[in-house]
FIDOFI-560866 format. One record per residue (C-alpha): residue number from 0; residue in one letter; x, y, z. Coordinates in nm, 2 decimals, decimal comma. Layout:
<nodes>
node n NUM res A u X v Y w Z
...
</nodes>
This chain:
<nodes>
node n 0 res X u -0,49 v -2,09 w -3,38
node n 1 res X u -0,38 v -1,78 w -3,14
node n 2 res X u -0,07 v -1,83 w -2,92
node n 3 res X u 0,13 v -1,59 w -2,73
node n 4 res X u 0,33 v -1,56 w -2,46
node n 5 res X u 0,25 v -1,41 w -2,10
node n 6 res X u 0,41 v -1,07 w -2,09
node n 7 res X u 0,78 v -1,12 w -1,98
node n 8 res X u 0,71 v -0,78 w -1,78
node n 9 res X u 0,54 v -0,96 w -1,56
node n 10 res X u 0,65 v -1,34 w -1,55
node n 11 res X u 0,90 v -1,44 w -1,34
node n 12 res X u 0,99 v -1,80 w -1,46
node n 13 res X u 1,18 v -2,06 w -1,24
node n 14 res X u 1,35 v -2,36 w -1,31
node n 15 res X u 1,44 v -2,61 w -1,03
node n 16 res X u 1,72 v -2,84 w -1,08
node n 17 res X u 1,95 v -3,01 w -0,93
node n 18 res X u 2,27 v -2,78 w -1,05
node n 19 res X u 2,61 v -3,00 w -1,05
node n 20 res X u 2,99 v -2,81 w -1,00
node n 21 res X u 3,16 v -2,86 w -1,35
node n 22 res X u 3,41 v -3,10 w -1,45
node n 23 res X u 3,65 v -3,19 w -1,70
node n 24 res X u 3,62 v -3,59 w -1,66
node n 25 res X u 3,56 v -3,81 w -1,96
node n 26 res X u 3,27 v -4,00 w -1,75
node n 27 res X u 3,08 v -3,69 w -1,71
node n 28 res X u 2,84 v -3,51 w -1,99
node n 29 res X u 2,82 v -3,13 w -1,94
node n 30 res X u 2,43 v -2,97 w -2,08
node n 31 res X u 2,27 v -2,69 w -2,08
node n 32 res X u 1,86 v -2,67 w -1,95
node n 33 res X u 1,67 v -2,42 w -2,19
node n 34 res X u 1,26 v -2,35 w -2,08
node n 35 res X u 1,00 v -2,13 w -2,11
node n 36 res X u 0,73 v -1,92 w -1,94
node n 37 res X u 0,38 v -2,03 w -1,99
node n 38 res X u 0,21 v -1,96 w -2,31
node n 39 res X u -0,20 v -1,94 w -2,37
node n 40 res X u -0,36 v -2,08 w -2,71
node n 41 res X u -0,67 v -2,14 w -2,79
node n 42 res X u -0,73 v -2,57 w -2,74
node n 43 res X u -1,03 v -2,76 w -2,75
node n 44 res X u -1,13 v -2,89 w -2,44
node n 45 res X u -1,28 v -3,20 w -2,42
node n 46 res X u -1,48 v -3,41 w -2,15
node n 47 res X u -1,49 v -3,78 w -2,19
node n 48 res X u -1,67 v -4,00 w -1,93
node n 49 res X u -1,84 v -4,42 w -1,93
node n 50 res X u -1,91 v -4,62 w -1,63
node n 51 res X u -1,87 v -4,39 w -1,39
node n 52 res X u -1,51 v -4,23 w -1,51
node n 53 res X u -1,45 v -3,89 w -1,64
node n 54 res X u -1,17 v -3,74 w -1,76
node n 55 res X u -1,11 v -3,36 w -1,87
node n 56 res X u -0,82 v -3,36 w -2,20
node n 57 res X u -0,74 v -3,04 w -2,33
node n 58 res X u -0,61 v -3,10 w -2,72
node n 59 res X u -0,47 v -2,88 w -3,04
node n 60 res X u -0,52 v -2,88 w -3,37
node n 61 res X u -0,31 v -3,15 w -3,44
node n 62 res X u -0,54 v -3,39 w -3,20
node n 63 res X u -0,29 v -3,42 w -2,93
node n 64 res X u -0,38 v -3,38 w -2,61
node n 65 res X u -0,32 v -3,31 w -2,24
node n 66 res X u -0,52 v -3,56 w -2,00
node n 67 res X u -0,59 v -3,37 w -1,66
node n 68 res X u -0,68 v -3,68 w -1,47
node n 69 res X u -1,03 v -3,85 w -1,37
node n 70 res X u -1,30 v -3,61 w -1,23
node n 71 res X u -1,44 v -3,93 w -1,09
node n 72 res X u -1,76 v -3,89 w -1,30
node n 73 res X u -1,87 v -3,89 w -1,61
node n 74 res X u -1,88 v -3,54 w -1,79
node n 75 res X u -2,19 v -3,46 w -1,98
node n 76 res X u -2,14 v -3,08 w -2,09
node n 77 res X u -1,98 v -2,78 w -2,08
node n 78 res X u -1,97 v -2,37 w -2,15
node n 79 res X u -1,70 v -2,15 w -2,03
node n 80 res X u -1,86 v -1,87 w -1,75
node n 81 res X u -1,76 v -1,59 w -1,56
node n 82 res X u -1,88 v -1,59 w -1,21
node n 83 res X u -1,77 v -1,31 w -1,01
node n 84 res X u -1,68 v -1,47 w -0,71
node n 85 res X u -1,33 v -1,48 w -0,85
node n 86 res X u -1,29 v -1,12 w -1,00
node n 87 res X u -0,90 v -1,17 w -1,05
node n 88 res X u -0,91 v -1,48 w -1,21
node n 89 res X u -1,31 v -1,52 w -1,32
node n 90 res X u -1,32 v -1,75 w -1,66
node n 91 res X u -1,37 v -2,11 w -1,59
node n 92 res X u -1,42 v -2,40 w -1,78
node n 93 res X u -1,75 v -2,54 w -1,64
node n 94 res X u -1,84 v -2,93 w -1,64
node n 95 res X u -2,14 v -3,04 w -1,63
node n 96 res X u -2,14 v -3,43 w -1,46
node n 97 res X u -2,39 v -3,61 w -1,34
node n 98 res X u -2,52 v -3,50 w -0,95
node n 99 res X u -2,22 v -3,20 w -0,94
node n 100 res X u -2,09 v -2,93 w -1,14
node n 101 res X u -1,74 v -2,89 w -1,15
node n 102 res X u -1,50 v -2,62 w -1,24
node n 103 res X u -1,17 v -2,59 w -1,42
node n 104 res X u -0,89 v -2,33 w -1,51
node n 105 res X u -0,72 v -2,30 w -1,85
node n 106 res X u -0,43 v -2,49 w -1,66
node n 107 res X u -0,68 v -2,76 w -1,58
node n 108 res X u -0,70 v -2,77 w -1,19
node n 109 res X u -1,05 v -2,86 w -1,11
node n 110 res X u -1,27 v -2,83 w -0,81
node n 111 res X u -1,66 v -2,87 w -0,69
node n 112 res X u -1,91 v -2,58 w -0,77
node n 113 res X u -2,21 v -2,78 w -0,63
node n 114 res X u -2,48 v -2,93 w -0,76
node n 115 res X u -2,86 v -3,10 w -0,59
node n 116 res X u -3,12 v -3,32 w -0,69
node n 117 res X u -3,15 v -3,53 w -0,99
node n 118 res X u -2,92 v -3,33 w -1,11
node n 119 res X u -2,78 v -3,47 w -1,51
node n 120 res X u -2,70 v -3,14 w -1,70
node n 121 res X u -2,76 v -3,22 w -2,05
node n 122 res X u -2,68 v -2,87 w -2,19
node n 123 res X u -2,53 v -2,51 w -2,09
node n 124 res X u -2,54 v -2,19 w -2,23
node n 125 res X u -2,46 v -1,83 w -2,06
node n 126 res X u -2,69 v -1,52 w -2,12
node n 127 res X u -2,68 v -1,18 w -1,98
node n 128 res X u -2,38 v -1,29 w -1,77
node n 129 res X u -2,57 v -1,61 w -1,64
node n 130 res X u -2,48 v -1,98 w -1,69
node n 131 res X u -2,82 v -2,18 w -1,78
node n 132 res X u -2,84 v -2,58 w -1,76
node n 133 res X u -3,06 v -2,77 w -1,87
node n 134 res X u -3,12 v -3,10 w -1,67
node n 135 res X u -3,25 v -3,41 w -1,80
node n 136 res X u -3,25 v -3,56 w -1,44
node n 137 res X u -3,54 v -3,34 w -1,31
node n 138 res X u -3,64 v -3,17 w -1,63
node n 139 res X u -3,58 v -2,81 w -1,48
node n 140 res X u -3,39 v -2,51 w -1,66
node n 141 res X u -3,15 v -2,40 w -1,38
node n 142 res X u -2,98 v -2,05 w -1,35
node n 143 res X u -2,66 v -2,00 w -1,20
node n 144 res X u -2,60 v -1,63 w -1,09
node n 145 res X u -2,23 v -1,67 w -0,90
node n 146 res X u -2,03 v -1,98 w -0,78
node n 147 res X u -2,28 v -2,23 w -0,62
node n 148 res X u -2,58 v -1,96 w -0,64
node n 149 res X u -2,86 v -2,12 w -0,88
node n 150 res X u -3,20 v -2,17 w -0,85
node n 151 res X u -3,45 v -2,39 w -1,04
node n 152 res X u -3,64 v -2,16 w -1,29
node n 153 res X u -3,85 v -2,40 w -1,46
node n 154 res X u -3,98 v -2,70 w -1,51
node n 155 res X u -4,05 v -2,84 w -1,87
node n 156 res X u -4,28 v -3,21 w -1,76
node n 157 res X u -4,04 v -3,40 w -2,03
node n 158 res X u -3,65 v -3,36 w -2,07
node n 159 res X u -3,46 v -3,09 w -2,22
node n 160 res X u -3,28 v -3,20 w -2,56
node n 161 res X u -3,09 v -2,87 w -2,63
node n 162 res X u -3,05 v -2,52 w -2,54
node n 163 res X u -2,94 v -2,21 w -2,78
node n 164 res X u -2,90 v -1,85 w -2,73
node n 165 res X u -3,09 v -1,63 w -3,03
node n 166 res X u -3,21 v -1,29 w -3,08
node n 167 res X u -3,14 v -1,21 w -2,71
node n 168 res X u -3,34 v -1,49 w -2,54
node n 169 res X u -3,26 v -1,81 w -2,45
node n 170 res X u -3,39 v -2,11 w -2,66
node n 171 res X u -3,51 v -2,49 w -2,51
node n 172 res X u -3,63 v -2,80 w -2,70
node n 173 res X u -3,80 v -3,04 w -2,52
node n 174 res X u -3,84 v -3,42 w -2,60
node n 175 res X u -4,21 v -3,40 w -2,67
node n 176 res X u -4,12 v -3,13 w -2,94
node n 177 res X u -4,23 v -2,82 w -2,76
node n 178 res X u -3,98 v -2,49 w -2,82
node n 179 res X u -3,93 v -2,27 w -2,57
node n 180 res X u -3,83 v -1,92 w -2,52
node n 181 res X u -3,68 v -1,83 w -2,20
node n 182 res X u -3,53 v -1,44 w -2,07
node n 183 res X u -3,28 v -1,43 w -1,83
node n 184 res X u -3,50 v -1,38 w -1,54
node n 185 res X u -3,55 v -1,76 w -1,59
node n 186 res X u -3,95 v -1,75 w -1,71
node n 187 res X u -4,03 v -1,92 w -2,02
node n 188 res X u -4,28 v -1,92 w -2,26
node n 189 res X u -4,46 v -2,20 w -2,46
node n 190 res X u -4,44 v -2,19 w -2,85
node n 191 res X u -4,59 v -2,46 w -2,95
node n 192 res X u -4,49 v -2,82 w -3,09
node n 193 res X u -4,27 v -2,87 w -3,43
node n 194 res X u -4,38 v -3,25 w -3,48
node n 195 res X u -4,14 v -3,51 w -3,34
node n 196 res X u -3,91 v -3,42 w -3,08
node n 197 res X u -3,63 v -3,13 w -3,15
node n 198 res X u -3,27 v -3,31 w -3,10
node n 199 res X u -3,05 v -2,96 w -3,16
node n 200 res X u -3,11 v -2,61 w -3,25
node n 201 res X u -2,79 v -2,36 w -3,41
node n 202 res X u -2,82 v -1,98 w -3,51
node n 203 res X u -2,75 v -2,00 w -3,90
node n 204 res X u -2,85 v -1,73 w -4,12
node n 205 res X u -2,93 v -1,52 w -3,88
node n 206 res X u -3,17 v -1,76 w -3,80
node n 207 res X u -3,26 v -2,03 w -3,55
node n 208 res X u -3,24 v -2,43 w -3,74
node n 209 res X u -3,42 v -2,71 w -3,57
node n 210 res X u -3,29 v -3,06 w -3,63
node n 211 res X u -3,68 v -3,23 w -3,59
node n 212 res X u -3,67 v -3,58 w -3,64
node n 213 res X u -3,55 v -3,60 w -4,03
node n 214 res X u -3,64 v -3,28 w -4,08
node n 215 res X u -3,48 v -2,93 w -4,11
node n 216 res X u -3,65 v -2,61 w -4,02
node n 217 res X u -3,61 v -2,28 w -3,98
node n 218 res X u -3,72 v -1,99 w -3,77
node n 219 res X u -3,76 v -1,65 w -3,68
node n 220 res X u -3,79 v -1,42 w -3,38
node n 221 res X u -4,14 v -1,51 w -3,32
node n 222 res X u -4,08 v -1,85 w -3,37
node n 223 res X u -4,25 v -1,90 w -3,72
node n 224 res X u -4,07 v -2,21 w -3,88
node n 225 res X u -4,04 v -2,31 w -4,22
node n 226 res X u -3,93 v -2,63 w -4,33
node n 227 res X u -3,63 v -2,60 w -4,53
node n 228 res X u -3,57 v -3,00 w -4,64
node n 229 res X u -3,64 v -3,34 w -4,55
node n 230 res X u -3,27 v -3,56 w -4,54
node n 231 res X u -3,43 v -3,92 w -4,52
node n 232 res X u -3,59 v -4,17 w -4,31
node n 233 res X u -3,29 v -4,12 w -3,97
node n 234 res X u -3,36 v -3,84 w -3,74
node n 235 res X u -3,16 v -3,57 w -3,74
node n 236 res X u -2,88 v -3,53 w -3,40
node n 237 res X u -2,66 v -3,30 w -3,42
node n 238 res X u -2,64 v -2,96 w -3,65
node n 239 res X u -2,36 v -2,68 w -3,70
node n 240 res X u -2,30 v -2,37 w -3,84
node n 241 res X u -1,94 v -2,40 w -4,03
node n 242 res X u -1,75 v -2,24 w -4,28
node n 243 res X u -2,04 v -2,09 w -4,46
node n 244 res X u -2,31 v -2,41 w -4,39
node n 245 res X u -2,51 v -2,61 w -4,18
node n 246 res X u -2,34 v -2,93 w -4,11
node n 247 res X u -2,57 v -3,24 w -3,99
node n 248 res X u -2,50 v -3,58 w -3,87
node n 249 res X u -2,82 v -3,78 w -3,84
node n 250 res X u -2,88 v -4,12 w -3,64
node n 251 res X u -2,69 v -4,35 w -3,84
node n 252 res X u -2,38 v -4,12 w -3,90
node n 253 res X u -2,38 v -3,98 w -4,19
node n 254 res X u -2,23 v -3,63 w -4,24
node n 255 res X u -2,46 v -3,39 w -4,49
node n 256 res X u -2,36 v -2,99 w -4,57
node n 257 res X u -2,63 v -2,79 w -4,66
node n 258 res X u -2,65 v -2,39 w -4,73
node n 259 res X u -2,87 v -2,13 w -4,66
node n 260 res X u -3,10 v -2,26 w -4,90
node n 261 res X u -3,11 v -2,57 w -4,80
node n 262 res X u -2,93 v -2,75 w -5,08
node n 263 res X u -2,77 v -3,03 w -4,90
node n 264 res X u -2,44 v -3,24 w -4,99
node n 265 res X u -2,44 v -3,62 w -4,82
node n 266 res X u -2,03 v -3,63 w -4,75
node n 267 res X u -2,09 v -4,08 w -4,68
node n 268 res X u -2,18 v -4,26 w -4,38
node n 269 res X u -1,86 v -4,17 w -4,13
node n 270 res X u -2,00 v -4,39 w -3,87
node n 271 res X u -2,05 v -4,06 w -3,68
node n 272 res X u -2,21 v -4,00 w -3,32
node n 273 res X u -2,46 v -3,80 w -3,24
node n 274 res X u -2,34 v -3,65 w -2,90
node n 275 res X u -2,05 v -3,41 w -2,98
node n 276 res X u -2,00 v -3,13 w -3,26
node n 277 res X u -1,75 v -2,85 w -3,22
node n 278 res X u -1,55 v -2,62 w -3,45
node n 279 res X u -1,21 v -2,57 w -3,36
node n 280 res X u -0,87 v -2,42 w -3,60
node n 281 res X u -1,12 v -2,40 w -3,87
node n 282 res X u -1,22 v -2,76 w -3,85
node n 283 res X u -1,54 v -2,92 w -3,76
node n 284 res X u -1,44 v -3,17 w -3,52
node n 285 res X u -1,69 v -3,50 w -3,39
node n 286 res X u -1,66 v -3,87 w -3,27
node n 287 res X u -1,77 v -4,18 w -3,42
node n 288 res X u -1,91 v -4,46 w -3,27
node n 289 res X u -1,57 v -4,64 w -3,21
node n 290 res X u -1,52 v -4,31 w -2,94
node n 291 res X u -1,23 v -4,16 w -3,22
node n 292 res X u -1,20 v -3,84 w -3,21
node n 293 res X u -1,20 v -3,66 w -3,56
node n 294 res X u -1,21 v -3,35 w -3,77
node n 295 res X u -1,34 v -3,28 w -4,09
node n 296 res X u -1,26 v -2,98 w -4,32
node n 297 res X u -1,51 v -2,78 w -4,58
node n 298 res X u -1,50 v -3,04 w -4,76
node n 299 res X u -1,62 v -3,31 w -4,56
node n 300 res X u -1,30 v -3,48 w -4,54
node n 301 res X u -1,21 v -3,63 w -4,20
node n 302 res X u -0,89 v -3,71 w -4,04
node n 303 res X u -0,92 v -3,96 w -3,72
node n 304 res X u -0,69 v -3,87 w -3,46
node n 305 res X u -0,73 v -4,17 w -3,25
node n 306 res X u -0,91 v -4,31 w -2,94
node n 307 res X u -0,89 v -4,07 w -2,62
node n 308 res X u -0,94 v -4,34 w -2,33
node n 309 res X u -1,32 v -4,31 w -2,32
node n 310 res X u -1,66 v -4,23 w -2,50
node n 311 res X u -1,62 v -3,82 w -2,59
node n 312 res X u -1,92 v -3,66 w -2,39
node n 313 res X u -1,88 v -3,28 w -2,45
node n 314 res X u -1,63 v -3,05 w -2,63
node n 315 res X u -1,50 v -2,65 w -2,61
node n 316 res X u -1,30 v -2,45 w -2,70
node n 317 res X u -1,14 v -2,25 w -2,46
node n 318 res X u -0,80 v -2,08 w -2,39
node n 319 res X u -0,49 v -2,33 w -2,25
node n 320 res X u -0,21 v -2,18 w -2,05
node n 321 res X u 0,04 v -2,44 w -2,02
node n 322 res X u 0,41 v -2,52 w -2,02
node n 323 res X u 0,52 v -2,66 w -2,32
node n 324 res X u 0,75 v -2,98 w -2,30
node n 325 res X u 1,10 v -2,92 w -2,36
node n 326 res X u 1,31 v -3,05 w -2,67
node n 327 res X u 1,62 v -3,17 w -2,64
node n 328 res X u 1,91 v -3,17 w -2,89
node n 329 res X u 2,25 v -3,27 w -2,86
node n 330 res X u 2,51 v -2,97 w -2,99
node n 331 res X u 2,87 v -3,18 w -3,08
node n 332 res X u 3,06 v -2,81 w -2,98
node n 333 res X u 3,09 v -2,74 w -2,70
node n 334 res X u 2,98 v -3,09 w -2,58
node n 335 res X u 2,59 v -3,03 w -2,43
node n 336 res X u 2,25 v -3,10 w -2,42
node n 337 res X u 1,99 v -2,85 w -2,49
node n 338 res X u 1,60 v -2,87 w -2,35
node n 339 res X u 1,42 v -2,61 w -2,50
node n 340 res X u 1,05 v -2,51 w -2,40
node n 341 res X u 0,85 v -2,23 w -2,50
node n 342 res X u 0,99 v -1,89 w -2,68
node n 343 res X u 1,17 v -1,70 w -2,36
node n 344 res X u 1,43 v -1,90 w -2,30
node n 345 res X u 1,63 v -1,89 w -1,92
node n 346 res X u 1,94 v -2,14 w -1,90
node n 347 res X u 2,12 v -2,34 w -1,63
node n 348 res X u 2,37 v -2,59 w -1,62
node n 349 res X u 2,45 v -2,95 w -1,49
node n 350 res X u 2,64 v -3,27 w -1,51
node n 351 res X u 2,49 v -3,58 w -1,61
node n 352 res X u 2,67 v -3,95 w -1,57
node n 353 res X u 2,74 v -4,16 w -1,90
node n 354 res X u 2,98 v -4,42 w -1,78
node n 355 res X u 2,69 v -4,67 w -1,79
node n 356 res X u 2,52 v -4,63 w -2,15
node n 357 res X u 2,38 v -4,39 w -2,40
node n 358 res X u 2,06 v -4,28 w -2,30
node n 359 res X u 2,00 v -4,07 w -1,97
node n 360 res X u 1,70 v -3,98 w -1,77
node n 361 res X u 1,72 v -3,61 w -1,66
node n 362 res X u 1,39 v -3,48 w -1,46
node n 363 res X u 1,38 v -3,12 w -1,38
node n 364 res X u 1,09 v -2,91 w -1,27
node n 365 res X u 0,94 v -2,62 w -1,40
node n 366 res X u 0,77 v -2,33 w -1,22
node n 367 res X u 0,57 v -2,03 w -1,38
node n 368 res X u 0,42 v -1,71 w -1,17
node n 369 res X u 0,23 v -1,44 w -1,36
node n 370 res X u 0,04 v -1,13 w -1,25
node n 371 res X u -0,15 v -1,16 w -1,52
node n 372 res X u -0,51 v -1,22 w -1,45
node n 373 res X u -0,56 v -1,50 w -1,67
node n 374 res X u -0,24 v -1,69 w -1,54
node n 375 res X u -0,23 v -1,88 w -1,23
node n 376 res X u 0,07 v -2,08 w -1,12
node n 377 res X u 0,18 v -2,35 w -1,31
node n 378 res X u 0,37 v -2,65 w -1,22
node n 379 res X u 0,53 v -2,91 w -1,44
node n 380 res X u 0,76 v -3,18 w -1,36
node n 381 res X u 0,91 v -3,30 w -1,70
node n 382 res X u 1,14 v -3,65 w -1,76
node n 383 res X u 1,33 v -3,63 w -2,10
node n 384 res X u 1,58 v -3,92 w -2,21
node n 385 res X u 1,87 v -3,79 w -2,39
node n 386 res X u 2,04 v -3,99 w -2,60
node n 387 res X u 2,44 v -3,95 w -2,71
</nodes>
């Protein structure tokens, strides 16, 4: 995982409290408020979304996250775009939900980009500085040139299943098996069928594998595809390239790793599904059917890191640029508190009551400015209990 901090140069970091005179009284606590500047480090991103809810959760390696609140739909994909309508701040998180398209900083702070139509954005990928989506509600590739500028390119007759950028062009599998190749301009070309229906395409190999029903295939530039093996009777639904293989989860869950030859491993049915596969801290990380997220090393072990509030629709990783929450310690000489938060440290000082107990609320806020491109303001209200 990469984490730094912001530049001190060119951070000014505030903290708002309430500051106290201090006293010598026995009723009275004196502590000292320690916190930090805003940090960046990679996290993956995740949209979840059922029954008309949405929420956008930003998580590390350890599986705990940082819920940004309900988007008010469900979020269906995502890729992370520059559109130059915002030159001095221009990466976004872009969510794909149904009827909009919605846009987040790393700090999560999300607004409308615009969407029409049908509009259900199944898949997104960026070529030659354009974001492409594929939607499943009217079956069109559409191209986004700047900030609610897209057109409709091109429409397929049957919905897109998955989109992939390879040898310069971009890639799309239809439901009735035809693969597409596609230039930036937005025209695509027809190359034929590859049996049952193709659920997910990744570059492996230097080639591009399709998942075709319970088949895997490979192919070239020219789209010339060689079957590489057959893993059963379930259909194939999600495949990605990790740590030196091809991982697959196929209908009914079960995990396989094969290599470039197509020797396969079967790592047990993990009661996987088949909408979400990211890799993330040098872990391959999915759901199961009980909406858990989980990660798996090279080895196909997994470690569940718990329910996240709703079904996981999309994953990404992405940069985070955060405050971290303080920590608090109590140091016996002199007599104080210390909140700590992040790796620049600024202090103040206060008073806090303890005539009525042993535990105390103390809420303070935190405020962080940057120059930085990548850094917009950050604001964090934090409530710690300290305990005597």
């Amino acid at each position: 995982m990469t984490k730094k901090k912001i530049n001190p140069l060119v951070v000014l970091g505030l903290i708002g409290i309430g500051l106290f005179l201090l006293k010598d009284t026995a009723m009275m606590q004196s502590f000292l408020l320690m916190a930090g500047f805003p940090v960046t480090e990679d996290a993956l991103w995740i949209g979840l979304g059922e029954d008309g809810f949405g929420h956008l959760l930003a998580c590390n390696s350890t599986g705990g996250c940082v819920d940004y609140g309900d988007v008010g739909k469900e979020i269906m994909s995502m890729a992370v775009w520059e559109a130059t309508q915002y030159p001095s701040d221009p990466d976004k998180i872009w969510l794909g939900v149904k009827r909009d398209m919605l846009v987040s900083d790393y700090s999560g702070n999300i607004e409308s980009a615009g969407a029409s139509g049908g509009f259900i954005p199944r898949a997104m990928e960026v070529l030659n500085d354009m974001l492409f989506v594929g939607d499943i509600g009217d079956d069109v590739l559409i191209r986004y040139t700047d900030w609610n500028d897209y057109t409709y390119e091109y429409d397929f007759g049957s919905n897109i299943m998955d989109l992939e950028v390879f040898d310069g062009l971009l890639w799309v599998s239809v439901y009735d098996g035809t693969l597409y190749k596609c230039f930036s301009s937005g025209s695509c070309f027809d190359y034929g069928t590859h049996g049952g229906f193709i659920e997910s395409m990744e570059v492996f190999n230097n080639e591009l594998w399709i998942a075709e029903a319970d088949d895997l295939q490979s192919c070239d530039s020219d789209a010339n595809c060689v079957h590489e093996v057959d893993l059963g009777l379930n259909d194939l639904e999600l495949i990605k390239a990790f740590a030196g293989k091809l991982w697959v989860i196929d209908q009914q869950g079960v995990l396989y790793s094969c290599d470039s030859s197509a020797n396969c491993i079967n790592h047990g049915d993990k009661n996987l599904e088949s909408n979400v596969i990211e890799v993330f801290d040098n872990r391959l990380w999915v759901s199961n059917t009980q909406d858990h997220l989980l990660s798996c090393d090279s080895s196909g072990n997994c470690i569940d890191h718990g329910y996240k509030g709703y079904e996981i629709g999309a994953m990404i990783v992405a940069p985070h640029i955060y405050i971290p929450p303080p920590e608090v310690e109590l140091v016996d000489s002199p007599r104080s508190f210390t909140l700590t938060s992040g790796e620049q440290e600024m202090w103040t000082t206060g008073l806090i009551d303890i005539s009525q107990g042993t535990e105390f609320e103390v809420s303070f806020e935190v405020v962080g400015t940057s120059t930085v491109p990548t850094a917009e303001e950050i604001r964090k209200t934090w409530s710690v209990t300290l305990v005597r």
